[in-house]
ROKEDREN-397209 format. One record per residue (C-alpha): residue number from 1; z, x, y. Coordinates in steps of 0.001 Angstrom, whole numbers. Layout:
BEGIN
num|w|u|v
NUM|Z|X|Y
...
end
This chain:
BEGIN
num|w|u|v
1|1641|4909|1925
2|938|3555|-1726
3|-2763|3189|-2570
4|-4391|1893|-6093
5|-7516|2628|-6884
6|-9207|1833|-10531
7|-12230|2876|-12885
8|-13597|5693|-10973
9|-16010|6393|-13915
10|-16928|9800|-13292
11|-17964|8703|-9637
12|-16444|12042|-8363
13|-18231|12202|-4623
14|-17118|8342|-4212
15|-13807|9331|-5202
16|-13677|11674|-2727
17|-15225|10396|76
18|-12457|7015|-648
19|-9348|9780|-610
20|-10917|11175|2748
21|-11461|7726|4445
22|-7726|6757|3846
23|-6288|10027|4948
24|-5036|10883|1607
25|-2150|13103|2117
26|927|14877|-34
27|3180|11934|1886
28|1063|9329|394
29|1343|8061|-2980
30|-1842|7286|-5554
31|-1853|4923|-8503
32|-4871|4894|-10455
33|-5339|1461|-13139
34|-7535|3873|-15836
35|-11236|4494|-16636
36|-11517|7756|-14343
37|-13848|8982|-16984
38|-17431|7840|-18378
39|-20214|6413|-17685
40|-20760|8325|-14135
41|-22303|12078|-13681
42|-18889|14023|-13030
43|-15721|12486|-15040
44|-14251|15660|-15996
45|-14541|16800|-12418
46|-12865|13560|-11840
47|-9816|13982|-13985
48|-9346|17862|-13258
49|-9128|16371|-9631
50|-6259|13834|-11059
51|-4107|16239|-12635
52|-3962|18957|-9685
53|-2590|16219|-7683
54|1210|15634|-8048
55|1166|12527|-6449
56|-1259|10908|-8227
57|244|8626|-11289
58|-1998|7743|-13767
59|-1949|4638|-15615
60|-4105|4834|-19039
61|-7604|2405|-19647
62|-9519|1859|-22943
63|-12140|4472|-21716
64|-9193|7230|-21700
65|-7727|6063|-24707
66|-10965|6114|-26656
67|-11955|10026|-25328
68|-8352|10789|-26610
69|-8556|9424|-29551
70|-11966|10647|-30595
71|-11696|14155|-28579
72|-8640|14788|-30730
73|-10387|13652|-34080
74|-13294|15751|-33149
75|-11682|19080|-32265
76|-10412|19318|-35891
77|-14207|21784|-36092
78|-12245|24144|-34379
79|-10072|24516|-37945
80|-13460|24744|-40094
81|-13350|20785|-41080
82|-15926|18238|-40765
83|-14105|15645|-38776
84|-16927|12927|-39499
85|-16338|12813|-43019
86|-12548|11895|-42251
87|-13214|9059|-40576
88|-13331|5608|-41559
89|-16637|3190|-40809
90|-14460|1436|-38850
91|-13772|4642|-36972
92|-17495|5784|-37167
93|-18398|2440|-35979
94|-16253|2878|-32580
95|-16700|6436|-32022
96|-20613|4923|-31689
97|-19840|2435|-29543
98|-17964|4925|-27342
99|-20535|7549|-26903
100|-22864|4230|-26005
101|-20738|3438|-23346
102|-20775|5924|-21320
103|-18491|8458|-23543
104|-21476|11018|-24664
105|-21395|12800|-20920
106|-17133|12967|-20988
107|-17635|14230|-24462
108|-20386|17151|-23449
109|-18668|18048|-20081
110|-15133|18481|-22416
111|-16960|20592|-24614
112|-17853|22866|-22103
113|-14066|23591|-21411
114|-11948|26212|-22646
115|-9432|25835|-25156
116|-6751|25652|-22794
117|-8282|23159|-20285
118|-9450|20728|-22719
119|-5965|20598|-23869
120|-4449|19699|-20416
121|-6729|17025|-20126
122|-5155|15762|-23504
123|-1790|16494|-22632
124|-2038|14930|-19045
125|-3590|11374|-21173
126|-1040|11431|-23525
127|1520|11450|-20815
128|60|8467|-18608
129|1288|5171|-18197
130|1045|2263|-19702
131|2016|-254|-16553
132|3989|480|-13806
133|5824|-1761|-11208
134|6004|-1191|-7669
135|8121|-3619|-4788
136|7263|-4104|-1342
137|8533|-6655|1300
138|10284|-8919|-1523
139|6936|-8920|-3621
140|6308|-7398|-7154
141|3266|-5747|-8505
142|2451|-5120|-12169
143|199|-1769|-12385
144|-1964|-2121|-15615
145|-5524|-1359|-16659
146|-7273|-4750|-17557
147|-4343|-7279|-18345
148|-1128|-8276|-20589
149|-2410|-9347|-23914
150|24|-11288|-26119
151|1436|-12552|-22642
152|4930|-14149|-22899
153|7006|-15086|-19353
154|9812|-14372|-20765
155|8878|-11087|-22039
156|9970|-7896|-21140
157|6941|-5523|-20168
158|8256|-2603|-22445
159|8254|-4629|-25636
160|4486|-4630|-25387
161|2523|-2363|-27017
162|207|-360|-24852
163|-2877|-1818|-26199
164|-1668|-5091|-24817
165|-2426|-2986|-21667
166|-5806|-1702|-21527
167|-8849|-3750|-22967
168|-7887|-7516|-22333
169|-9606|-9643|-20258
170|-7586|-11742|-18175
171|-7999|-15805|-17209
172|-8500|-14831|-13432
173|-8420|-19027|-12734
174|-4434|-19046|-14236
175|-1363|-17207|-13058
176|562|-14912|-15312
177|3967|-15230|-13857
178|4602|-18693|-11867
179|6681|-17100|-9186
180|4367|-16675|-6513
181|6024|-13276|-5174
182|4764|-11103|-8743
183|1383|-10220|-9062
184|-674|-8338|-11592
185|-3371|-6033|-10239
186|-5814|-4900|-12904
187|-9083|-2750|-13597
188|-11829|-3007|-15823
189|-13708|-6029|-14978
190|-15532|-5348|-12349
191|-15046|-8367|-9757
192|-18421|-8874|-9385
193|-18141|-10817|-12726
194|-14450|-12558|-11614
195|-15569|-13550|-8178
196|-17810|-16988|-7291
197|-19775|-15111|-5121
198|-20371|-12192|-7240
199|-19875|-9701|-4271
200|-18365|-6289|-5348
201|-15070|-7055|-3461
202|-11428|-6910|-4479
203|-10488|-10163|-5882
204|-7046|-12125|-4803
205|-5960|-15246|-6061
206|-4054|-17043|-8845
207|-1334|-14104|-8272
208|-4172|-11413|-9307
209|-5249|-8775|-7316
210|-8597|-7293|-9408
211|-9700|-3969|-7544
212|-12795|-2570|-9830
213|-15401|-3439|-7667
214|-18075|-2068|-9960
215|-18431|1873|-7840
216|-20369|3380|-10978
217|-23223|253|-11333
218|-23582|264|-7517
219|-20510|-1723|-6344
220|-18152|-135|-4766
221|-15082|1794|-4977
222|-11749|263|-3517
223|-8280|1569|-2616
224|-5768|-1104|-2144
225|-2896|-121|26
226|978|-1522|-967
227|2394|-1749|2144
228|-603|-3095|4553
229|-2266|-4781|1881
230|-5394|-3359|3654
231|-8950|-2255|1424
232|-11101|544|2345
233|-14380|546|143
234|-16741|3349|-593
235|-20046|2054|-1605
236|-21470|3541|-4878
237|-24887|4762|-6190
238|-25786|2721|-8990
239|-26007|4294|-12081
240|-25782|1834|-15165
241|-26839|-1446|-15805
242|-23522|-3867|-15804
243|-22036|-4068|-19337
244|-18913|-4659|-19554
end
């Protein structure tokens, strides 16, 4: 079986109490739409977890590419330099912002690695996805983080660049691709926000399938499976106030 699952956020014992309840085996296949880290208690533990799994591909959010871009920038005190006086305000600015949202415990918990295990974790981001595209039963579904910025019909999905990927927020009301058998499943905002009822349930309509249900502010976690089309939810502790 194919199962997504998106913006784990550091939620490590929902994470695995959601592989456990769907049998999560080396037959299966996992597909996971970003944000593993921040915000929650364990993201590192949540990533390590990621990368030991071969069958797990990993499709890159705004919270990844932020800790890569800033954990990179900041390691340069391992060569003697101040890396805060290289950056920009812009850059400054951001890396604030970051730390704000939920960065500052991904950034102390990296610290605490080794050399050589920080750099996996930098080596396995820099290697993720930017979409992917999976068929089943004469359907297609388009694997991103939060959206297709830019959109175009007519455009093919490798001319974008992979920000058009990861922080967008989609029109949930309008469909992307008028053929009713594609659908784009997305992260990022949680569905609480998306649906009229404001329940933390995966959202389906307008050829969108949203699955962040909101696990690390006490929504819930969801794995969506390909084939069934079946959800299994793990409820989660709630642990920030809902920014988004």
């Amino acid at each position: 079986m194919r199962y997504l699952i998106s913006d784990i956020h550091g939620c490590y014992e929902e994470y695995r109490k959601l592989l456990d309840q769907i049998r999560f085996s080396d037959k299966d296949r996992l597909y996971i739409l970003g944000d593993a880290m921040d915000r929650g208690p364990q993201p590192i533990k949540v990533m390590q977890d990621i990368m030991a799994r071969p069958n797990i591909t990993y499709i890159i959010g705004n919270h990844d590419y932020e800790f890569f871009y800033f954990a990179k920038k900041l390691s340069a005190r391992s060569a003697g330099k101040d890396p805060m006086k290289d950056m920009s305000e812009e850059e400054l600015y951001a890396l604030a912002g970051w730390l704000q949202d939920g960065g500052s415990i991904t950034l102390r918990q990296f610290s605490e690695l080794s050399v050589k295990d920080g750099g996996a974790i930098l080596e396995y981001l820099a290697d993720a996805s930017a979409y992917e595209v999976l068929e089943e039963g004469g359907k297609e579904y388009i694997l991103v983080h939060a959206g297709i910025d830019n959109f175009c019909e007519d455009r093919e999905l490798e001319e974008y660049d992979f920000l058009d990927f990861i922080s967008s927020r989609p029109d949930y009301t309008r469909r992307y691709y008028q053929r009713e058998e594609v659908f784009v499943v997305t992260g990022h905002t949680p569905t609480p926000l998306i649906r009229e009822d404001e329940l933390p349930l995966v959202y389906q309509k307008n050829g969108h399938i949203a699955i962040d249900c909101g696990c690390v502010f006490g929504g819930r976690l969801a794995a969506y499976c390909i084939e069934s089309g079946k959800i299994i939810y793990v409820t989660g502790e709630n642990r920030e106030k809902t920014e988004v």
